[in-house]
N, CA, C and O atoms as a Tinker XYZ file with bonds, in Angstrom:
   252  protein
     1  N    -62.409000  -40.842000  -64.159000    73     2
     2  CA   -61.893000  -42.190000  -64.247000    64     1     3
     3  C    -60.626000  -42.260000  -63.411000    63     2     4     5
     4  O    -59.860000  -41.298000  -63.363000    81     3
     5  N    -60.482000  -42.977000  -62.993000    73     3     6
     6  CA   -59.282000  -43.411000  -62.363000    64     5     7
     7  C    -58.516000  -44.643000  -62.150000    63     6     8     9
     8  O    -59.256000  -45.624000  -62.075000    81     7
     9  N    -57.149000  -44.926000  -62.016000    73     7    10
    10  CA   -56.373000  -46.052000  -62.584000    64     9    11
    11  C    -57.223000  -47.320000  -61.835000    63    10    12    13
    12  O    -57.661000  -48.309000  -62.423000    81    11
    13  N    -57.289000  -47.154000  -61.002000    73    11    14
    14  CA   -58.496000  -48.630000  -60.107000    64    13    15
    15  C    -58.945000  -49.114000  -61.281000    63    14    16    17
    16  O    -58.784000  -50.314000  -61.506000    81    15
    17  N    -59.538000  -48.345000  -62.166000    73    15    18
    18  CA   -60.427000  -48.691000  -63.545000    64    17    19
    19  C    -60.161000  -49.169000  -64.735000    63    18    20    21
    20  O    -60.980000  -49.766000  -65.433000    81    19
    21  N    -58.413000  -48.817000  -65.185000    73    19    22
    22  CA   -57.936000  -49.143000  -66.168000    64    21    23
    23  C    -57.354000  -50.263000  -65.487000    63    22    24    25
    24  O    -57.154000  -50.491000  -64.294000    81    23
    25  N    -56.989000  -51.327000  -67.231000    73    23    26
    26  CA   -56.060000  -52.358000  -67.476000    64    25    27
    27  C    -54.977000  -52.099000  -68.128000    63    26    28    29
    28  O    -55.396000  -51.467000  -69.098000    81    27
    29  N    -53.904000  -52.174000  -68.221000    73    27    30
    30  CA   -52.921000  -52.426000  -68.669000    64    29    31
    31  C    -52.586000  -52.856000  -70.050000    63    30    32    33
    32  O    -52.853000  -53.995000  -70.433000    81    31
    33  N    -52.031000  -52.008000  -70.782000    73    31    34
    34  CA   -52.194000  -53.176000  -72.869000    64    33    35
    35  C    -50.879000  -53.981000  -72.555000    63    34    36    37
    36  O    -50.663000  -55.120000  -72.971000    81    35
    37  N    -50.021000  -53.233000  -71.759000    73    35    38
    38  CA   -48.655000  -54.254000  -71.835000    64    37    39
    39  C    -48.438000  -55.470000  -71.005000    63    38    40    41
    40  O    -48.013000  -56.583000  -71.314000    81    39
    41  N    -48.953000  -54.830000  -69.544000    73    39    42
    42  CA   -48.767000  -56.329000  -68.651000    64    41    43
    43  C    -49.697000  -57.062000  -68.241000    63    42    44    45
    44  O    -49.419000  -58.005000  -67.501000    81    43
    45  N    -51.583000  -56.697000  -68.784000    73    43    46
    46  CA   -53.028000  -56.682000  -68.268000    64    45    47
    47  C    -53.584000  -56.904000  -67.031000    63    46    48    49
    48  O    -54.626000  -57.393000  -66.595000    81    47
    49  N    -52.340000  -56.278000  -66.490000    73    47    50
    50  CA   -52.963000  -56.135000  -65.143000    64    49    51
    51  C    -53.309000  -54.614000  -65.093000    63    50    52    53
    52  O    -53.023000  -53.696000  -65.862000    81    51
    53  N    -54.066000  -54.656000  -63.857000    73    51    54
    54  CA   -54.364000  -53.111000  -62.969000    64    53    55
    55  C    -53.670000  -51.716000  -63.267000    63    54    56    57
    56  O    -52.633000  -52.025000  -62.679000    81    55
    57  N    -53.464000  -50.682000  -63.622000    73    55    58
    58  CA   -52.725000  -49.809000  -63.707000    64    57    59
    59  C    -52.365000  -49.162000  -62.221000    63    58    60    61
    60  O    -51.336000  -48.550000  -61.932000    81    59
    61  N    -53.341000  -49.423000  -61.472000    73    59    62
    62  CA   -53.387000  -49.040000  -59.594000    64    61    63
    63  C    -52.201000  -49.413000  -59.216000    63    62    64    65
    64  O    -51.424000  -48.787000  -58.494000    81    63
    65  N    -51.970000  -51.064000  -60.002000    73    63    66
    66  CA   -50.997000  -51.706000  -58.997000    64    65    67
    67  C    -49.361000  -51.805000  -59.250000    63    66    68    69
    68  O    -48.522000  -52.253000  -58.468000    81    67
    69  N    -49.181000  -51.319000  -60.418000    73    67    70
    70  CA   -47.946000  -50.734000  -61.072000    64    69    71
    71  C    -46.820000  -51.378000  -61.615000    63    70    72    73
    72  O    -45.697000  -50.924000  -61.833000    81    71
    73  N    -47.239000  -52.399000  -61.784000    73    71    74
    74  CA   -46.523000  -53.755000  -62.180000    64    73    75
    75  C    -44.941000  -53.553000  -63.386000    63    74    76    77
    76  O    -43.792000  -53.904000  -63.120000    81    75
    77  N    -45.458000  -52.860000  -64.735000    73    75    78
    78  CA   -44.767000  -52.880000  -65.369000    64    77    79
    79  C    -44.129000  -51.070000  -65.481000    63    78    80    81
    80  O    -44.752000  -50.122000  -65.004000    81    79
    81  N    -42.906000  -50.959000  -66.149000    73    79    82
    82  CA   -42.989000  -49.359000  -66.072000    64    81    83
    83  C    -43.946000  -48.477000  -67.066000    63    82    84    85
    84  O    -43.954000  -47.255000  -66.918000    81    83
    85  N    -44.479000  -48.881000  -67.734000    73    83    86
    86  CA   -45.614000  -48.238000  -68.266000    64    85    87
    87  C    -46.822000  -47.886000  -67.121000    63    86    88    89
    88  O    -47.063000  -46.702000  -66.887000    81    87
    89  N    -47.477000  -48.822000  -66.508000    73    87    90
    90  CA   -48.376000  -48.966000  -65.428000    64    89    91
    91  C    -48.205000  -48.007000  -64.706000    63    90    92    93
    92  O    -49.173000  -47.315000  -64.389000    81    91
    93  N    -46.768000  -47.680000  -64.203000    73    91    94
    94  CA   -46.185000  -47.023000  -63.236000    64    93    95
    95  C    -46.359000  -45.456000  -63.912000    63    94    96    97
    96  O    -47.019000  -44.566000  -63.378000    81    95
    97  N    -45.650000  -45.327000  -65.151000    73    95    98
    98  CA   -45.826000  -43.938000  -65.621000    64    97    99
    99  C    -47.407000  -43.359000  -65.977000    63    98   100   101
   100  O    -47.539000  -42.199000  -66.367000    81    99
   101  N    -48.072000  -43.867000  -65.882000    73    99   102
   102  CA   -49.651000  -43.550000  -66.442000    64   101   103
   103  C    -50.466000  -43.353000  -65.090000    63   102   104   105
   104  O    -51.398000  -42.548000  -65.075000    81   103
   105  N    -50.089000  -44.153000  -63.839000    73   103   106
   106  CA   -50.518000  -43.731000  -62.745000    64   105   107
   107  C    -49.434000  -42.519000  -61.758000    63   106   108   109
   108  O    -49.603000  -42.121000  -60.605000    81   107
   109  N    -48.362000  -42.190000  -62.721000    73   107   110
   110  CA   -48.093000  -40.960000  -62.068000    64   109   111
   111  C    -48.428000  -39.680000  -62.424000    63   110   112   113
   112  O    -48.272000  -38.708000  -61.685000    81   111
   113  N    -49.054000  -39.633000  -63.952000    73   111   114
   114  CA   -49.264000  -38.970000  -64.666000    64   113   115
   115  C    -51.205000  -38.589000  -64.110000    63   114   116   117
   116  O    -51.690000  -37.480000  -63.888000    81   115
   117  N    -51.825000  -39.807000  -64.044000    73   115   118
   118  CA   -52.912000  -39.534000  -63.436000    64   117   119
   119  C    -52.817000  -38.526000  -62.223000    63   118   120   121
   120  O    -53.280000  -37.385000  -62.210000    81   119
   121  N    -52.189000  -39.107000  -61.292000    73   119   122
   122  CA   -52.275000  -38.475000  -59.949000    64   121   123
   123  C    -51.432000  -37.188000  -59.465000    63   122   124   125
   124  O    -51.355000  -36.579000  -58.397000    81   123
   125  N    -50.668000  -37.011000  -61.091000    73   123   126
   126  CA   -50.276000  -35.546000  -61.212000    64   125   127
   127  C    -51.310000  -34.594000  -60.831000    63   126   128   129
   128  O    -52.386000  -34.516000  -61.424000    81   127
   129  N    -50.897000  -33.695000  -59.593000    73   127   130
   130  CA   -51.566000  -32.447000  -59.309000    64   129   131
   131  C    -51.033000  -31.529000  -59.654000    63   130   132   133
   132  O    -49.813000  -31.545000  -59.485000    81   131
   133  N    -51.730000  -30.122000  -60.382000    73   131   134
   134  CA   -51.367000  -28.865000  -60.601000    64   133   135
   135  C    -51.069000  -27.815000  -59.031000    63   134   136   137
   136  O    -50.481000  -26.735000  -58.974000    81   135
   137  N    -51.698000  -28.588000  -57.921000    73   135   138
   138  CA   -51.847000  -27.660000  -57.067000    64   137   139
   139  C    -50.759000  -28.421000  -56.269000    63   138   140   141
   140  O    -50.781000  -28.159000  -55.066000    81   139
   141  N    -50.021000  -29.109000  -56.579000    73   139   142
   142  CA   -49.232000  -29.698000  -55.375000    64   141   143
   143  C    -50.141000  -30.598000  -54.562000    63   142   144   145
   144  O    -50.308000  -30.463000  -53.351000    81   143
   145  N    -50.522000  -31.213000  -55.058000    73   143   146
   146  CA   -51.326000  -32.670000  -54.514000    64   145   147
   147  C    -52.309000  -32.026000  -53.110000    63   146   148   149
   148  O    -52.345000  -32.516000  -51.981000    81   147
   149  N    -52.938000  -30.989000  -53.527000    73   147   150
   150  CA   -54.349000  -30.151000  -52.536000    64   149   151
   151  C    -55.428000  -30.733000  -53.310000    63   150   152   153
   152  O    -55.635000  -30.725000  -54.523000    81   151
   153  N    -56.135000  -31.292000  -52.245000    73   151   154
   154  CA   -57.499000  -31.432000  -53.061000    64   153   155
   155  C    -58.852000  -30.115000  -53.396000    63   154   156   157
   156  O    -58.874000  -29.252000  -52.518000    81   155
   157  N    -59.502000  -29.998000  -54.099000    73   155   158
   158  CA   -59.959000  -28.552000  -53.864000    64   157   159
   159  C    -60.932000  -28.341000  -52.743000    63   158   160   161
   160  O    -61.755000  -27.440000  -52.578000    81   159
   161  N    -60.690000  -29.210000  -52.138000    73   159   162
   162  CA   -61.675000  -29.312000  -50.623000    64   161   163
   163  C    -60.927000  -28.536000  -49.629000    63   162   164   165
   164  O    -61.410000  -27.737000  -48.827000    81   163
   165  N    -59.150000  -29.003000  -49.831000    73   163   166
   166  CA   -58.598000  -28.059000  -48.894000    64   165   167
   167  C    -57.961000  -26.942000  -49.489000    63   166   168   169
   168  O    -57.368000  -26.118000  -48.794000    81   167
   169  N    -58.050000  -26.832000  -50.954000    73   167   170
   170  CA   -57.670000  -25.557000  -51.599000    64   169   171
   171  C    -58.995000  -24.437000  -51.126000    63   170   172   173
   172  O    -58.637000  -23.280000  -50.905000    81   171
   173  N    -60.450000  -24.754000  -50.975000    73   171   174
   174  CA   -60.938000  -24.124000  -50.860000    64   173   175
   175  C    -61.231000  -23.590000  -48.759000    63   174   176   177
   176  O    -61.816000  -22.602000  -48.315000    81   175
   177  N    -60.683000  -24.494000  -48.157000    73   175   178
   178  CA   -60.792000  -24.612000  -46.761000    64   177   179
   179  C    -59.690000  -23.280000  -46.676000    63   178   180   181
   180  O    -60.060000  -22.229000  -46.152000    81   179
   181  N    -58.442000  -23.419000  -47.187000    73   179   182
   182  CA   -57.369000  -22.853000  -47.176000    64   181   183
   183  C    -57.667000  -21.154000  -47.435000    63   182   184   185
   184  O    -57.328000  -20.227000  -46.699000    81   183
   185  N    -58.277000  -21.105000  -48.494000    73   183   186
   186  CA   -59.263000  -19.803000  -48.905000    64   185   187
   187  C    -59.837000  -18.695000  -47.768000    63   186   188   189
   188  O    -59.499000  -17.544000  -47.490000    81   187
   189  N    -61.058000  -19.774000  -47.154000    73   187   190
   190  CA   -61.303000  -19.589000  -46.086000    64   189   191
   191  C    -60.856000  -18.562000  -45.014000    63   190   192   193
   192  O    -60.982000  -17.382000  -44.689000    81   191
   193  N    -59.959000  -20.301000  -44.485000    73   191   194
   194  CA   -58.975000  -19.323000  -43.808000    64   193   195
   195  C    -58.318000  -18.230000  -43.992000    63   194   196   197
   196  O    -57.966000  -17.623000  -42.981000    81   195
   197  N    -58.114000  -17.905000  -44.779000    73   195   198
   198  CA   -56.839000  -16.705000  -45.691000    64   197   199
   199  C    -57.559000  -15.589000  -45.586000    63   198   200   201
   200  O    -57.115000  -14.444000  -45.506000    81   199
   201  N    -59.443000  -16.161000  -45.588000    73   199   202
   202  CA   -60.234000  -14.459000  -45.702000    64   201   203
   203  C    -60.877000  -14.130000  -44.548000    63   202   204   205
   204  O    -61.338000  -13.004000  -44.359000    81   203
   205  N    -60.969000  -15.331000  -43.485000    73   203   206
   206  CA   -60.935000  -14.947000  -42.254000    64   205   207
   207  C    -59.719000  -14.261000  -41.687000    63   206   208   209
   208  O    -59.902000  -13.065000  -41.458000    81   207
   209  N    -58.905000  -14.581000  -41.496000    73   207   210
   210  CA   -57.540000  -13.969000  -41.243000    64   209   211
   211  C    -57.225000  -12.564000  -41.437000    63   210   212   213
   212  O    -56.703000  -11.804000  -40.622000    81   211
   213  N    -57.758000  -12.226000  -43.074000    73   211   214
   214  CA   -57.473000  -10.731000  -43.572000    64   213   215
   215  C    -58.669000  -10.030000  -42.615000    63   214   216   217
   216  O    -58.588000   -8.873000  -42.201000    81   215
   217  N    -60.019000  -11.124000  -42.285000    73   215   218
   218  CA   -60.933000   -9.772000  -41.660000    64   217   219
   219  C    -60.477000   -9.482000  -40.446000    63   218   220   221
   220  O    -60.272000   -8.309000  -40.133000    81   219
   221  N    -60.187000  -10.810000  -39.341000    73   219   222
   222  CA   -59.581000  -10.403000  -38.131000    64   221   223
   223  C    -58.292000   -9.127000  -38.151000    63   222   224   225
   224  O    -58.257000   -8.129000  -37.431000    81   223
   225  N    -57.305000   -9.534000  -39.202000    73   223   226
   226  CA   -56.395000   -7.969000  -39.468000    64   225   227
   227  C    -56.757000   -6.880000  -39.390000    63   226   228   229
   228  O    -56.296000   -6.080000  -38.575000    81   227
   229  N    -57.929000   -6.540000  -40.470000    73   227   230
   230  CA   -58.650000   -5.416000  -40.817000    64   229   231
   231  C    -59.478000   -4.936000  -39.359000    63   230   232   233
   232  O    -59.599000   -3.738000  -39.104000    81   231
   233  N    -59.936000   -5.822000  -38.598000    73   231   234
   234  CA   -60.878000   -5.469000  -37.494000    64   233   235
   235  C    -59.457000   -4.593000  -36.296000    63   234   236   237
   236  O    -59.489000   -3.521000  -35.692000    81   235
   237  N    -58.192000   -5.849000  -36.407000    73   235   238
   238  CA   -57.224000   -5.274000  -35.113000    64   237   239
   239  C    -56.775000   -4.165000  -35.629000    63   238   240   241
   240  O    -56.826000   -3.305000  -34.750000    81   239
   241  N    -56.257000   -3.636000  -36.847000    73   239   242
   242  CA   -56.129000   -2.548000  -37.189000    64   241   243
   243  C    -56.907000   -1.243000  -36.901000    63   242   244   245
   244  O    -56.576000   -0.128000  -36.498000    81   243
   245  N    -57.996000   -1.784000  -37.243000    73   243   246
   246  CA   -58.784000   -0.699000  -36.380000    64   245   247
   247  C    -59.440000    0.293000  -38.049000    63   246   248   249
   248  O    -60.013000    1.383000  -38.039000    81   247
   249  N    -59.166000   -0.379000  -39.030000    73   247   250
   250  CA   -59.303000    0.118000  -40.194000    64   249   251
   251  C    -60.872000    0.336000  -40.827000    63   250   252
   252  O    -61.023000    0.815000  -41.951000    81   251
């Protein structure tokens, strides 16, 4: 779900659009990220990279 979706009990408007400070605190709280606002599209791109990287190391090393 996401605020696009909710209404508001205090000002009945939109919660998206942030009208009152309630509105405002509930859509910051939504769009609170644990990862520092990464989506896991680029948490997992990021991955990736990180294990390509270690193989190119491992290959110049010579290991």
């Amino acid at each position: 779900m996401s605020c696009e979706d909710l209404v508001c009990a205090g000002c009945a408007h939109p919660v998206a659009e942030g009208r009152c400070p309630r509105c405002r605190a509930y859509r910051e709280r939504m769009h609170h990220n644990a990862f520092g606002g990464m989506t896991p599209a680029l948490l997992s791109l990021l991955l990736i990279v990180i294990f390509f990287l270690t193989l190119a190391l491992k290959h110049l090393s010579g290991a």
